[in-house]
C-alpha positions as CSV (number, residue, x, y, z in Angstrom):
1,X,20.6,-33.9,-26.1
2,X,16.8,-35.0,-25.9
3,X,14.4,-32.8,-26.1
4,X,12.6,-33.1,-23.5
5,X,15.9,-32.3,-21.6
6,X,16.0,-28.5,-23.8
7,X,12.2,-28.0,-23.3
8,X,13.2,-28.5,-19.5
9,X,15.8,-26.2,-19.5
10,X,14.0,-23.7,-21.5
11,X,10.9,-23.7,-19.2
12,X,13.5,-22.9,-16.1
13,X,14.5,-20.0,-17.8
14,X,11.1,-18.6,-18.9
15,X,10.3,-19.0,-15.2
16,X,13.8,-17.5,-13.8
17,X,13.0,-14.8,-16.2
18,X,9.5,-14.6,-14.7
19,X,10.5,-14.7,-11.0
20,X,12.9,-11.6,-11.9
21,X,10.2,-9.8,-13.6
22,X,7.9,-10.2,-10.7
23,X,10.6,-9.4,-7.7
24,X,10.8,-5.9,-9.8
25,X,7.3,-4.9,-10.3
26,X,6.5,-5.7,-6.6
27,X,9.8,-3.6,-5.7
28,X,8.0,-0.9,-7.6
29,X,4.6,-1.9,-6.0
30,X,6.0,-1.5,-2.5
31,X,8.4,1.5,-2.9
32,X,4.9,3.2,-4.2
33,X,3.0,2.3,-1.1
34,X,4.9,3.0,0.8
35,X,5.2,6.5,-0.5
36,X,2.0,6.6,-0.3
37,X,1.7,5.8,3.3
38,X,4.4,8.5,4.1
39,X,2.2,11.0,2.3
40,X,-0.8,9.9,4.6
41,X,1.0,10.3,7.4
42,X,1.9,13.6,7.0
43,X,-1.8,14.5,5.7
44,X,-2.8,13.5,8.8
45,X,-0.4,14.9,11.4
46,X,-1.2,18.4,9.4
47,X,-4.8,17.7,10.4
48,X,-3.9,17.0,14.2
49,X,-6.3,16.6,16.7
50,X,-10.0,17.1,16.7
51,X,-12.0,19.7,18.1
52,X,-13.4,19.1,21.6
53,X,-16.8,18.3,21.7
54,X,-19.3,20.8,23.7
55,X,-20.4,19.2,27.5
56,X,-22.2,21.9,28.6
57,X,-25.5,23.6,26.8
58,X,-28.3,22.8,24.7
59,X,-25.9,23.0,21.4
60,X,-23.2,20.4,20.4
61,X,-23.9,17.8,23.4
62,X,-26.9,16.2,21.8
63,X,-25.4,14.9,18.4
64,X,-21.5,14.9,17.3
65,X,-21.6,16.2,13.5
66,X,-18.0,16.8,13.5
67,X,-16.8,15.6,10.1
């Protein structure tokens, strides 16, 4: 065979190689978002909603500093 045709060859294996590496380590990537975004979720449906804001009286109804 000519070389050229084995360098060929060996270059689309490298890169098959490659593309299997990569489809794994984004796998992992989005399995670990998406964990992430579960735990979030749940963070902030613990925190549910906020406190009302006051509408009546000198305190509260000038400036929110709900944080």
């Amino acid at each position: 065979m000519d070389s050229s045709i084995n360098n060929t060859v060996g270059v689309a294996a490298a890169l098959q190689q490659f593309n299997a590496n990569q489809n794994a380590q984004m796998s992992l990537l989005k399995q670990s978002i998406d964990g992430q975004a579960s735990q979030v979720e749940q963070l902030m449906a613990s925190v549910g909603d906020a406190p009302k804001l006051a509408s009546v009286g000198s305190i509260g109804t000038q400036l929110n500093t709900y944080a």
